[in-house]
C-alpha positions in Angstrom: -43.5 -29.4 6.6 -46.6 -31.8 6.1 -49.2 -29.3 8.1 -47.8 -26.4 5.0 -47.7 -29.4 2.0 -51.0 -30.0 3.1 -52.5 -26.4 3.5 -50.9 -25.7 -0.1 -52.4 -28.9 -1.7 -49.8 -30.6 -2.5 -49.4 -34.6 -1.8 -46.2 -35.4 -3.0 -43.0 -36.4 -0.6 -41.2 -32.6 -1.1 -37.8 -35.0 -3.1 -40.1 -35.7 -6.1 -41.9 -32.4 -6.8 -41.2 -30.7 -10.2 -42.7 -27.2 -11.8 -45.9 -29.2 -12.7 -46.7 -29.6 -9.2 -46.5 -26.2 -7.8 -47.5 -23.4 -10.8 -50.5 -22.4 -9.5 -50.2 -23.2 -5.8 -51.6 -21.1 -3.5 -50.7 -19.2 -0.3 -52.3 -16.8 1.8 -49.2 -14.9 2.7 -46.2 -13.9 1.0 -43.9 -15.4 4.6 -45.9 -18.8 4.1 -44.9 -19.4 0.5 -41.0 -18.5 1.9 -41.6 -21.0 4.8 -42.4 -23.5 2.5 -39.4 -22.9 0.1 -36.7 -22.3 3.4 -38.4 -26.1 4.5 -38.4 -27.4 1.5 -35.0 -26.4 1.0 -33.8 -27.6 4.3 -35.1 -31.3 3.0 -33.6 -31.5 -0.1 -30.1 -30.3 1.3 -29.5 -26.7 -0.2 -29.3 -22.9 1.1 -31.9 -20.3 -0.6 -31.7 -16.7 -0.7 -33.8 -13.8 -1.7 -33.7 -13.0 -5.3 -36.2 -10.4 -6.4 -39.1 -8.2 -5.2 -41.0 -6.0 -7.3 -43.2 -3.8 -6.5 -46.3 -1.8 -7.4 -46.5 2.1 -7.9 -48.0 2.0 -4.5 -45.0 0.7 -3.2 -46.5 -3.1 -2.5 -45.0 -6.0 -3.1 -46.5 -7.9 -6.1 -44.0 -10.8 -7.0 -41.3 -12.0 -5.1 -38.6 -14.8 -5.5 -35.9 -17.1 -3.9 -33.5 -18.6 -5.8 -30.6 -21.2 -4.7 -27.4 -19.5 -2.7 -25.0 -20.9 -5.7 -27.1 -19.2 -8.2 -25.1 -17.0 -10.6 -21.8 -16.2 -10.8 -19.4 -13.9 -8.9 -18.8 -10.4 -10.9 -15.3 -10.0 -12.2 -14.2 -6.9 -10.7 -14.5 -8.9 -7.7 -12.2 -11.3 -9.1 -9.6 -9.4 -11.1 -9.3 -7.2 -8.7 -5.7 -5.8 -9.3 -5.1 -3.9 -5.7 -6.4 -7.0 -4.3 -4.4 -7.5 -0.8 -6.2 -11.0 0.4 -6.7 -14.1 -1.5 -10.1 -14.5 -3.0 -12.6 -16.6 -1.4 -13.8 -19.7 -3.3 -16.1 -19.5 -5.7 -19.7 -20.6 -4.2 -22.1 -19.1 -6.9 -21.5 -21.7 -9.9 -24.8 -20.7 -12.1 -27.6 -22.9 -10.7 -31.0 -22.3 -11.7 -33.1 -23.2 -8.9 -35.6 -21.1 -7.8 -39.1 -20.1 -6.5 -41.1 -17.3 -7.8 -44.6 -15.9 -6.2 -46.9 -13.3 -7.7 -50.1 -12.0 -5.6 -53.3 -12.2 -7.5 -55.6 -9.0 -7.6 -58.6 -11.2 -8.4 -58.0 -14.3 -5.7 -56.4 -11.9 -3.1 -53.8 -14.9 -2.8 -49.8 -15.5 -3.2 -49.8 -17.8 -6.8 -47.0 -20.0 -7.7 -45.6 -18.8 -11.3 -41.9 -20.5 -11.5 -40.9 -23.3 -9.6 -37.3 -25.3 -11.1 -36.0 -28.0 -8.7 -33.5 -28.7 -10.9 -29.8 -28.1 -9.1 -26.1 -28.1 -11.0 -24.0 -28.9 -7.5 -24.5 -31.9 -4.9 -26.9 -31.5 -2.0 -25.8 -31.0 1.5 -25.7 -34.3 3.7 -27.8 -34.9 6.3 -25.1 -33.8 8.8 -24.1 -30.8 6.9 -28.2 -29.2 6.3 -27.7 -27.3 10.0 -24.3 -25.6 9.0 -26.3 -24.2 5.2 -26.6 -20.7 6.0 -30.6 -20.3 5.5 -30.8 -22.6 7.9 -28.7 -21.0 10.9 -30.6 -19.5 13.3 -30.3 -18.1 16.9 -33.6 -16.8 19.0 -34.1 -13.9 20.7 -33.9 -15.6 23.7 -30.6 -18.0 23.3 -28.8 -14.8 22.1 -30.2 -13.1 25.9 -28.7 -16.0 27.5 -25.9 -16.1 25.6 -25.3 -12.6 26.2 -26.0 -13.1 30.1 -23.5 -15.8 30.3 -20.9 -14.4 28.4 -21.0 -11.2 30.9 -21.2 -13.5 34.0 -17.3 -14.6 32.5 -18.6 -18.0 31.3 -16.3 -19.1 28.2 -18.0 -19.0 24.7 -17.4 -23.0 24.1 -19.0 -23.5 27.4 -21.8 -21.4 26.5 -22.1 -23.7 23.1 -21.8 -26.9 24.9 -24.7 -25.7 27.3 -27.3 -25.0 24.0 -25.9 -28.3 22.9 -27.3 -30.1 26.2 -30.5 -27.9 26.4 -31.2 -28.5 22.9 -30.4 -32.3 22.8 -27.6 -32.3 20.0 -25.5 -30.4 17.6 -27.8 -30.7 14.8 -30.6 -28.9 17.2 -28.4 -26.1 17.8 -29.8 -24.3 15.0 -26.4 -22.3 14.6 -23.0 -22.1 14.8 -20.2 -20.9 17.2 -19.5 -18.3 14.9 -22.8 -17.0 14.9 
């Protein structure tokens, strides 16, 4: 996180920034300005999500945003459903405005910082409970091989976990869940 604070300019411990800070940051590439939000997000204790891409009539990609996971609210007809045969799940989107917007410059060929709000309606994740937020759950190419490898060699799916959970040094190194 410091090595991307410090190649977007920014010299403020990622808890205190606020819009002023970032409008107008700069990033080479669209995937370093989402790096920075999924890591900033990670330290502050919420999950992010992608909100909006627009593109050109050329078909590129001119702005693009990510916005909180509790952002908005759940559409009705998914509520009031009346053939409903399950239970609804609980309500996670409860209308938080936090977000992250880019827009690529013509004239700086560069990934510009236009909307930044920090600002969050819901308590952040614990330290304990960042690694189960679903932006942040994440299996390589290569655990999921092994995974795969073990599981066909008859080796039980909790003893597969506990052997990532050695290798990796901990729960919270995991990077995901049993589920996943």
């Amino acid at each position: 996180m410091r090595k991307l604070m410090e190649s977007a300019n920014i010299g403020k411990d990622p808890s205190d920034l606020l819009e002023e800070d970032m409008v107008g940051v700069e990033f080479k590439y669209v995937e370093e300005a989402e790096s920075f939000y999924h890591i900033y997000s990670k330290i502050i204790g919420f999950s992010v999500r992608k909100n909006q891409c627009r593109k050109n009539q050329a078909g590129i990609v001119t702005t693009r945003s990510w916005c909180c996971s509790n952002e908005g609210f759940r559409r009705t007809k998914y509520i009031k459903n009346p053939n409903r045969v399950r239970e609804p799940r609980s309500e996670i989107r409860i209308g938080c405005r936090a977000m992250f917007r880019v827009c690529y410059s013509k004239i700086t060929k560069l990934w510009v910082v236009k909307e930044f709000r920090a600002n969050h309606n819901h308590c952040m994740a614990t330290d304990m409970q960042k690694y189960f937020l679903r932006s942040h759950r994440k299996i390589s190419a290569a655990e999921l091989e092994q995974a795969n490898l073990l599981k066909k060699a008859g080796i039980k799916t909790s003893e597969i976990w506990n052997l990532f959970v050695h290798q990796n040094g901990g729960w919270d190194k995991v990077g995901c869940t049993k589920k996943d």
